[in-house]
N, C-alpha and C positions, 0 to 999 in steps of 0.2 A: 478498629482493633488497635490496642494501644502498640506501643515500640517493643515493649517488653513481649508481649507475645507473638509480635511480629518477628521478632530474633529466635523468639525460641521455636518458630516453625520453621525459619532459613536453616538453623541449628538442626533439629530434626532431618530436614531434608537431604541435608551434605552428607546427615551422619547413614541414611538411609543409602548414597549411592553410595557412600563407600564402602557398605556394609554387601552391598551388589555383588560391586568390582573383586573385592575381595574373594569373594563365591563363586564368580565367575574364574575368576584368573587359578582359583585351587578344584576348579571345576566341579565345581558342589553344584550341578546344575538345581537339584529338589529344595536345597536354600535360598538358592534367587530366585525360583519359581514361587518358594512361601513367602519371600520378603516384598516381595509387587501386585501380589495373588490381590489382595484387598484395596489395592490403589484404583482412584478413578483411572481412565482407561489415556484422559488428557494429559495425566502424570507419567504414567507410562511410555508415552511418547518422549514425552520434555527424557523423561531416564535414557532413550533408546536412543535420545541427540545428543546427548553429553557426553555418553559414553563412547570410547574409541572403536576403528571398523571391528577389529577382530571380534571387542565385548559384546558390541552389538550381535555380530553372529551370534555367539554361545547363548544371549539371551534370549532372543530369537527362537533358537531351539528349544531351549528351556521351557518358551512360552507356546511353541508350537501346537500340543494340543489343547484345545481350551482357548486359542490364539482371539480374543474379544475382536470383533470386528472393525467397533467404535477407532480402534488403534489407528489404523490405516490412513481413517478421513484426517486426523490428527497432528500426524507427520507431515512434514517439511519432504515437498514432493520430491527433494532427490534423495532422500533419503526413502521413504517411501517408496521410490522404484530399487532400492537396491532389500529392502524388507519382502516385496513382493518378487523379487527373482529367486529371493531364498525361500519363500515359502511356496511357490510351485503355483501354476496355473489352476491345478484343481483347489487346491487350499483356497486361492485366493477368489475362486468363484462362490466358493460353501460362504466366505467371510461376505458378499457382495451381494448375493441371495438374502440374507439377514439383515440388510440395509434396506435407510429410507433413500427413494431413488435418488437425490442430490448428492448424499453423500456418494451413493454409487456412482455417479457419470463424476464427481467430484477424483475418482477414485479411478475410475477406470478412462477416463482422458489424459493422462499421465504416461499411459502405456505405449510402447508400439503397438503396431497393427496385428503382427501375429499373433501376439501375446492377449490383444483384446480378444480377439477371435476363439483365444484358447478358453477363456475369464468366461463367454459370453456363451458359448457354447452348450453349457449343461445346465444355464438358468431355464424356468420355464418360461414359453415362450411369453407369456403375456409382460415378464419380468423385464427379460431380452427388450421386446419392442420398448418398453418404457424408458429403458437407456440407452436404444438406440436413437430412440426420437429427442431426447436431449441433448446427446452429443452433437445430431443433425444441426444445432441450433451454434451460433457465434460465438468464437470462445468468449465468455468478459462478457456474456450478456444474459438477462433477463431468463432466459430459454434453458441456459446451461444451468441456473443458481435456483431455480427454481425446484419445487415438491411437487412430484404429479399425483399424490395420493390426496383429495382436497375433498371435503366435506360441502357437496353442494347439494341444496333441497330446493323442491318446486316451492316457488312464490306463495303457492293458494293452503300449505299447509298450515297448521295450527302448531302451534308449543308442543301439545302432548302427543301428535303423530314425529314429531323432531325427537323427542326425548325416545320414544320405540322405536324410531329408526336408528339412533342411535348406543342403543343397547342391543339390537337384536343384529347388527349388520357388525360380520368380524372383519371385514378389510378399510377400516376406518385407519387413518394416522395414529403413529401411537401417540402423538400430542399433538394438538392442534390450539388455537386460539379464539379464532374467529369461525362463524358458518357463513356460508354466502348462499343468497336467494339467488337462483335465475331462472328466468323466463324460457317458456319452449323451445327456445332456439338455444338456449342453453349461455345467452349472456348473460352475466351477472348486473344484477339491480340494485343488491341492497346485501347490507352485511349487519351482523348480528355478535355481540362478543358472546360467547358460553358462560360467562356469568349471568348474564343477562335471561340467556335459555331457563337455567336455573332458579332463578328467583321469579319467574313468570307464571302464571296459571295454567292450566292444559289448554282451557279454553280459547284464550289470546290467538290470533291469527299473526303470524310471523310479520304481514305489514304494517302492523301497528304499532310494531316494536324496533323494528328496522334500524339502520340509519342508510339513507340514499343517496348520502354525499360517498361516495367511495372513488377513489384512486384507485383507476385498470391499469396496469404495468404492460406495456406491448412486451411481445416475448423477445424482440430482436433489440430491442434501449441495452442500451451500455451498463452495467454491473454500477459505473461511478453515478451514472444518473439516478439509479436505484435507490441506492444509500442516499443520497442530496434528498430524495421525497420522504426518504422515512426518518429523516431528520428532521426534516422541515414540519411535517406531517402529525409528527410522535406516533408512528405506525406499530403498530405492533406483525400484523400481519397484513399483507395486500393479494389482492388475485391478479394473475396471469395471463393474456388474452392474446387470441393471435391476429391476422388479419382481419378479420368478419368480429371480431369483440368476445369470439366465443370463449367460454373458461377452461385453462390448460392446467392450470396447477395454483403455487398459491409459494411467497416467498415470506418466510419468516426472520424474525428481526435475529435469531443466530445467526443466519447466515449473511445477516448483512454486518453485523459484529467482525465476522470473516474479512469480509469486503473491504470496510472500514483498512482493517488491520495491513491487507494487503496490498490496499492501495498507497497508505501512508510509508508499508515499509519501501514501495517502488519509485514515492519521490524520494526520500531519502537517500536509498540505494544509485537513482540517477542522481541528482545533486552533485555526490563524488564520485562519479564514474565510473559506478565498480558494478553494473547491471541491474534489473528488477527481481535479483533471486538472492536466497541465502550465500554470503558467497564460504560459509563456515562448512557448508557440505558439497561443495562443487569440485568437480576434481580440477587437480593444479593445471593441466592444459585449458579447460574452459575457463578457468579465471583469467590465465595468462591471455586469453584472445581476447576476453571482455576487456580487459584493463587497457589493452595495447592501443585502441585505436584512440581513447581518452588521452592516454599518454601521447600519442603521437600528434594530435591536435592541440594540446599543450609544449610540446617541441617545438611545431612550425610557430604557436605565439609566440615564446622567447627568442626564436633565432629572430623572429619580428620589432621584436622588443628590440636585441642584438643591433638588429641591421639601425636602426634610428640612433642608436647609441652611437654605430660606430661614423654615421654622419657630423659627430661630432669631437672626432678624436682628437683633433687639435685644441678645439674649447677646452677639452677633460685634462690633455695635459698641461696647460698655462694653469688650469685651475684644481687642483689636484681634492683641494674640499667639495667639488662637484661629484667625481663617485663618491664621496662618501654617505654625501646627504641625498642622494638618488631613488635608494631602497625606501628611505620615509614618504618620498612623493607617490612612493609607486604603493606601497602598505598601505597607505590610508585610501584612496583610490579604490583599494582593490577591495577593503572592511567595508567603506562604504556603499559600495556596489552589493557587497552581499548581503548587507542587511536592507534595501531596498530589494532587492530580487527576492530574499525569502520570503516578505510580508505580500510581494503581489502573487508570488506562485503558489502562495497558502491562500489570499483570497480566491485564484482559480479555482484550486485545487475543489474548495469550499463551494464555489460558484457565490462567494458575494462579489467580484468582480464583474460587470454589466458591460454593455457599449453606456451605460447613462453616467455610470459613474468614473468609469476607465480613465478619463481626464481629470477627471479632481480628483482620482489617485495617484497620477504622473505628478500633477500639479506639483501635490501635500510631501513626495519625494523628491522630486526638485526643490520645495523650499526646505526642507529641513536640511539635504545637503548640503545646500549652499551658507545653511545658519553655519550650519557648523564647520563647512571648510572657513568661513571668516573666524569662527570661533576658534580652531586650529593653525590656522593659518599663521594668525596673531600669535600664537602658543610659540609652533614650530620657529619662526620667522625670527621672533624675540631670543629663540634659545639658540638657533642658527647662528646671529648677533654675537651672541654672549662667546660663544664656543668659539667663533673665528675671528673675530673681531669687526666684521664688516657690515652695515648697517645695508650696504648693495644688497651683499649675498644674500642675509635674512629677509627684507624686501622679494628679491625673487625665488625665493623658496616658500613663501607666504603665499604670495598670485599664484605662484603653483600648484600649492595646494587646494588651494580655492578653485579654481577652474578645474582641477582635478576631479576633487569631490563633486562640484556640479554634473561634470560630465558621468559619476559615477552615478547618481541618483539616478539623470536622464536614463542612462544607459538599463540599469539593474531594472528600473520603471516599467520599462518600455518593453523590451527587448523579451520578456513572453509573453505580452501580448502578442507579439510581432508574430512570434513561433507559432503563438497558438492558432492564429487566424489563418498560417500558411499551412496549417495542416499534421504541427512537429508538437510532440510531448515538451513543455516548456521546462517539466524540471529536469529532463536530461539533455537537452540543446542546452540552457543557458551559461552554465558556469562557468561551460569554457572559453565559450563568447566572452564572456563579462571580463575576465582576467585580462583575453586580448586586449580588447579595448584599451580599460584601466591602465594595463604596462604601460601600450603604448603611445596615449595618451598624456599618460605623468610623465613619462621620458620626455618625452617630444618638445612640449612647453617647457619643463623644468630647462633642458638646455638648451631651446632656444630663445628662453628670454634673458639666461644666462651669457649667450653669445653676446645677444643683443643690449645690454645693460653693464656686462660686466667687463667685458673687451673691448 
């Protein structure tokens, strides 16, 4: 899509909430209802998060009958629990009733218990059980993200008994991609894409058409290891299997789209310490508790930092150019740590990070900090010089920086692997780690080889 009309659909789009807000706020509810009526149901959402609590109310109701279901699975879940207290337990079971089960347990694990209870209550039962049994399953896993409505035929059929079964049978998926063969016991063997059904004879017998390399997903694997296969893989769709191999459901690549999205937004979100959630919809108490304990872990490093500094208060006063040039040992240290940290917790993240290669990724971080603290070093060291006039001073504000940055590579390298193998999420342990370090570190050296050289 060119620039040009990339502008003139943000342009459209702004000019569309505004035209909302407006209708809502002089309470024309039947003009916001006509100006969203024809929206995908994704956009509706993005509208219902921009918009402020009150407008979101009035819309809400505006939207209330005719209320798409699609909405729901869409929203950003606190926002989303605050759409469904407004729209009532009954409402929001008619909306969950009209869903494919994922979306529904997507939808209705969000809730409290009594409020499930209320949701779950007037599905029919066969509905009921289907997102009961997915809830039963690990949040974050394979069990919960899964479709229980899954297109599977006996092994021994033919093309043309596939094609009448699947015209004649109305509780198929409304989309699907793939069909899966399984055997008596009901594990799956082989998979088949629907284009392929298509373009085949009636005659053909489905295992001659097959393919029998297939990726089984156990129902209890981690949501992240998911998405790593159907990357790896180019899956479009996989089957679901529980202890015995038998076929439970079937995970499509929307929702590992989902996966994707939510995993990246939760290192992100850990990196700067501010939780694995939106925090643009959280209310101001739960952010203030999220944020406090980061903060307060970042406290105890500077009073850390602090306490090494103040081991040196005699040094700092004969030499008064020492705080000045402190913050640079401790800056570059601290850059450097974080662009080593973010390249390995993006390889985790990823899973190209191995036990084979883990060391010649430390390694290749180790040298490159060390190029470049000499590279810096030299920089800093020569302008130190210039600024003060002391060839000392800049000498040991050079080795500073050098041993600095080294210690930063090490550190940022290292340090989730370290997390990860004891058992802790490396992109919300490390950062605050790193900064310690880094402080305290540049402090330390900077003035004590200042002691030691310059006094």
């Amino acid at each position: 899509m060119s620039s040009k009309r990339s502008s003139e659909s943000r342009d459209l789009h702004a000019t569309l909430v505004s035209e909302v807000i407006d209708a809502l706020r002089a309470d024309q509810s039947d003009t916001a209802r006509r100006l969203v009526q024809a929206l995908h149901s994704a956009d509706i959402a993005d509208l219902l998060e921009h918009v402020s609590y009150e407008e979101r109310e009035r819309l809400v109701e505006a939207l209330r009958e005719g209320f798409d279901p699609k909405i729901l699975a869409e929203l950003d879940d606190a926002v989303a629990e605050r759409v469904i207290d407004q729209l009532g337990p009954a409402h929001v079971a008619e909306a969950v009733a009209s869903m494919e089960t994922d979306d529904a347990v997507d939808v209705v694990e969000t809730l409290d218990a009594e409020v499930q209870q209320a949701v779950l209550e007037p599905l029919s039962p066969v509905h009921r059980t289907l997102i009961e049994e997915g809830l039963s399953y690990p949040e974050d896993s394979a069990g919960r993200l899964m479709q229980r409505q899954v297109v599977a035929v006996p092994e021994d059929w033919s093309i043309g008994q596939t094609i009448d079964y699947l015209r004649d049978t109305n509780d198929l998926p409304t989309d699907f991609f793939d069909l899966f063969l399984v055997d008596p016991e009901h594990r799956p063997i082989g998979s088949i894409p629907l284009s392929r059904v298509l373009r085949t004879p009636r005659g053909v017998a489905l295992t001659d058409i097959m393919r029998s390399e297939i990726r089984v997903i156990p129902a209890d694997m981690d949501q992240e290891e998911v998405a790593f296969l159907f990357r790896q893989r180019d899956l479009i769709s996989a089957p679901v299997v529980d202890a015995d191999g038998r076929l439970l459901g079937v995970i499509t690549v929307d929702d590992i789209v989902d996966v994707i999205h939510e995993e990246h937004e939760e290192d992100i979100m850990g990196l700067a310490g501010v939780g694995t959630e939106d925090d643009r919809f959280r209310a101001i108490g739960d952010t203030i508790r999220s944020r406090f304990l980061w903060l307060m872990i970042h406290l105890v490093a500077a009073f850390a930092a602090s306490a090494i500094i103040s081991l040196f208060a005699g040094t700092i006063e004969e030499l008064v150019a020492l705080a000045i040039l402190m913050p640079i040992v401790a800056t570059m240290g601290g850059t450097a740590g974080i662009q080593a940290l973010t390249v390995v917790v993006r390889a985790i993240a990823v899973k190209e990070l191995t036990a084979t290669n883990a060391l010649r990724s430390i390694r290749k971080e180790i040298i490159v900090s060390s190029l470049n603290g000499l590279l810096f070093g030299v920089l800093i060291g020569g302008l130190a010089w210039a600024w003060f006039g002391s060839p000392a001073l800049g000498g040991v504000i050079a080795l500073a920086t050098v041993i600095n940055l080294l210690t930063a590579g090490l550190t940022g390298s290292m340090l989730p692997i370290i997390l990860q193998r004891a058992g802790f999420d490396p992109a919300i342990a490390s950062s605050a780690l790193l900064t310690s370090v880094t402080d305290v570190v540049g402090f330390y050296t900077f003035l004590a080889l200042a002691a030691v050289m310059l006094l």
